[in-house]
C-alpha positions in Angstrom: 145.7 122.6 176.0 146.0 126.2 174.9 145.5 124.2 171.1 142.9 122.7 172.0 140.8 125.8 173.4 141.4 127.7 170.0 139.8 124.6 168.2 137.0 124.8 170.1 135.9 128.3 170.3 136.3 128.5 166.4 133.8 125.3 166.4 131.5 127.2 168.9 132.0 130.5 166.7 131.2 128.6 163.7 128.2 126.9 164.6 126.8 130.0 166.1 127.6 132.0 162.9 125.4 129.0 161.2 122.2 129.3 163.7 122.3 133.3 163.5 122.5 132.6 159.6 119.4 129.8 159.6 117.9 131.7 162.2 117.9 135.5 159.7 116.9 133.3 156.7 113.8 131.3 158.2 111.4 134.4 158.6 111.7 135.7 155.2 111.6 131.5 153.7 108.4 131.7 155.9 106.7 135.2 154.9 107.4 134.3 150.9 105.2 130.6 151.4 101.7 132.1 153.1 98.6 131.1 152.3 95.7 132.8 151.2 93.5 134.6 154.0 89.9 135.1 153.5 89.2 138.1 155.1 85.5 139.5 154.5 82.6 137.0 152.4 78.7 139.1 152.1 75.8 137.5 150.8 73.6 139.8 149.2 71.1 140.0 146.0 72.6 140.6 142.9 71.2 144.2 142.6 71.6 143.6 138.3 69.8 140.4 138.1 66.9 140.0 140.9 66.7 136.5 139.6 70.1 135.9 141.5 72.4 135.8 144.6 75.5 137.6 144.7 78.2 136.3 146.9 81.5 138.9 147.5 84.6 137.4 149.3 87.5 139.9 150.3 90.9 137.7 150.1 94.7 137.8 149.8 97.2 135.9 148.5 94.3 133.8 146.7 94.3 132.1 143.0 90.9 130.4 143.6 88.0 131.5 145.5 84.5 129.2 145.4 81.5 128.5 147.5 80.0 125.5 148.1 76.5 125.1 149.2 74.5 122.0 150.5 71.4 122.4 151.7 71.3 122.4 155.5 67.4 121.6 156.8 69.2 121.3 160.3 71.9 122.8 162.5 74.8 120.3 161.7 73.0 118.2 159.6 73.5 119.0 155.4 71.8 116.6 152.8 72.1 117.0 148.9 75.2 117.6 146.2 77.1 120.2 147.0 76.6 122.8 144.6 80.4 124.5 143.9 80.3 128.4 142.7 83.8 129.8 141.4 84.2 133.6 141.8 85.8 135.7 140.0 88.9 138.2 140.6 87.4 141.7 140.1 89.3 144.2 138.7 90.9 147.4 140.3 93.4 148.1 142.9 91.0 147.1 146.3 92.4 145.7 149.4 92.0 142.9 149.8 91.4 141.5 146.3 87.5 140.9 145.7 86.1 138.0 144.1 82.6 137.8 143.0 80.3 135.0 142.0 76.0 134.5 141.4 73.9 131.8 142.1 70.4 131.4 140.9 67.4 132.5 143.8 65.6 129.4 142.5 66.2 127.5 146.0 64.7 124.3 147.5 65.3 124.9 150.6 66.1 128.3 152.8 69.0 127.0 154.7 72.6 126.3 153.9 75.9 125.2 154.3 78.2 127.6 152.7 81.9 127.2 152.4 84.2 130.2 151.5 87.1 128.4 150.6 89.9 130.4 148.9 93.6 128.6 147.6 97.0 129.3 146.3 99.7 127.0 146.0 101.0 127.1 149.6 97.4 125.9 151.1 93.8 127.1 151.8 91.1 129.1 153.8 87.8 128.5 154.9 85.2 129.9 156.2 82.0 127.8 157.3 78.2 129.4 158.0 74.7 128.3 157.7 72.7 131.0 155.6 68.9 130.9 156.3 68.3 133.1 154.2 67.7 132.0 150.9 64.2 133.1 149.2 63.0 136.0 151.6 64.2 138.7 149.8 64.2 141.8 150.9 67.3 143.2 149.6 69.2 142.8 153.2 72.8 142.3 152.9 74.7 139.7 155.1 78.1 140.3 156.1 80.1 137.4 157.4 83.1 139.1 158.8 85.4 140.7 160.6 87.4 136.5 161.3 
């Protein structure tokens, strides 16, 4: 018996020594395979073009950031191509990462679909609004955040 009891409790310590081991090694596995977080997106005019829309999308852990527009005459209705606008990753050291892209102020329609989408290789974020906005100027600024 007493053989058989020292068996045992080395399986039960052994198998408990794997869990704690799985257990320590799954939260840094997890924190190293995030994906990205969109965590601001404004919609202003481009104050060095006024023939153009400036969109600015705080992110982290991105490699991509676009918009897509589609013109939206309705609340949850969208008709059109959907127009796709790549940012780009603006220098310096701000936090969250900024990304910046312009789209012409030669609009059909003042209301649209727009989708913030940012992606790395672990998966994507987006964000989804209607701007009414487009062609009243005014030099307003929309902020679409704190998510």
């Amino acid at each position: 018996m007493r053989g058989d009891s020292r068996f045992l409790g080395a399986a039960v310590a052994l198998v408990s020594l794997a869990v704690l081991a799985q257990s320590a090694a799954s939260p840094a596995t997890a924190q190293t395979r995030k994906g990205p977080k969109i965590v601001y997106a404004e919609f202003t005019e481009n104050p060095k073009d006024e023939s153009q829309y400036r969109f600015k999308v705080g992110a982290i852990r991105s490699r991509s950031v676009v918009v897509k527009l589609r013109e939206s005459p309705r609340e949850g209705r969208t008709t059109g191509p959907t127009e796709v606008i790549p940012l780009a990753k603006q220098d310096g050291a701000a936090s969250p990462k900024q990304w910046i892209g312009f789209t012409s102020r030669d609009r059909s329609a003042p209301c649209y679909r727009t989708a913030y989408v940012a992606r790395n290789p672990h998966g994507r974020d987006s964000k989804v609004y209607r701007l009414c906005i487009f062609g009243h100027g005014g030099g307003e600024t929309v902020r679409l955040s704190p998510w």
